[in-house]
C-alpha positions in Angstrom: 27.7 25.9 -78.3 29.7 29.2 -77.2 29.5 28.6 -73.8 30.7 25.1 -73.8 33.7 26.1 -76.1 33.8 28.4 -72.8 34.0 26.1 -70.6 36.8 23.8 -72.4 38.9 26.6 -72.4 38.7 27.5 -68.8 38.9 23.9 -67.8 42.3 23.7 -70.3 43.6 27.1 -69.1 42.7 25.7 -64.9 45.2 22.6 -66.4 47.7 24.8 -67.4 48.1 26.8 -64.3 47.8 23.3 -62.1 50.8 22.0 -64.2 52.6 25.3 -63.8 51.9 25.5 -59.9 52.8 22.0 -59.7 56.6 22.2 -61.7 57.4 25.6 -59.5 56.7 23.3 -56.7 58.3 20.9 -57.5 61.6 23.4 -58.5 61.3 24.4 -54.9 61.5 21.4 -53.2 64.9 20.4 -55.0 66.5 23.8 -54.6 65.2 24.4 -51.1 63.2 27.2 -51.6 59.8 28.5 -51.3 57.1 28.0 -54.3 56.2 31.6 -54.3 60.0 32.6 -54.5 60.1 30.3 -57.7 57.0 31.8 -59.1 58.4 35.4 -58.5 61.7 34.5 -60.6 59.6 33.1 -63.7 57.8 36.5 -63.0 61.0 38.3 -63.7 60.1 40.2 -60.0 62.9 38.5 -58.4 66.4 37.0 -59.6 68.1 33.9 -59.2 70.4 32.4 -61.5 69.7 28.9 -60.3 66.3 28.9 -60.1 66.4 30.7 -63.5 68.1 27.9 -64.5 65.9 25.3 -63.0 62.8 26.7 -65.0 64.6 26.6 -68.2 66.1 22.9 -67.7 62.0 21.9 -67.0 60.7 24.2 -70.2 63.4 22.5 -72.7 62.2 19.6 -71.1 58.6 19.7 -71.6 59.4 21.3 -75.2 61.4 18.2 -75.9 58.9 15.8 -75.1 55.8 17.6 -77.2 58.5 17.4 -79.9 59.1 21.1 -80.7 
């Protein structure tokens, strides 16, 4: 029983970080900039106001549409 509860939460947290690869990608291909970059902005290791931006437009987004 533990170790299946272990494996449902790796396989949720592998979702997570495939959905969060897969939105800084897609944040890079409309601004013209590397993933990576975009990953080292939500990172707060580099600053850019518009990609800043970008990220929050896509969180309120996703917020929005689980309804909180």
């Amino acid at each position: 029983m533990a170790q299946r509860n272990h494996t449902a939460k790796l396989q949720k947290l592998k979702h997570y970080i495939e959905s969060l690869c897969g939105v800084y990608s897609w944040i890079a291909r409309r601004l013209g900039v590397d993933r990576t970059y975009v990953n080292r902005v939500a990172k707060g290791e580099r600053r850019s106001p518009k990609v800043e931006a970008a990220l929050i437009r896509e969180f309120d987004r996703t917020q929005e549409e689980s309804g909180e």
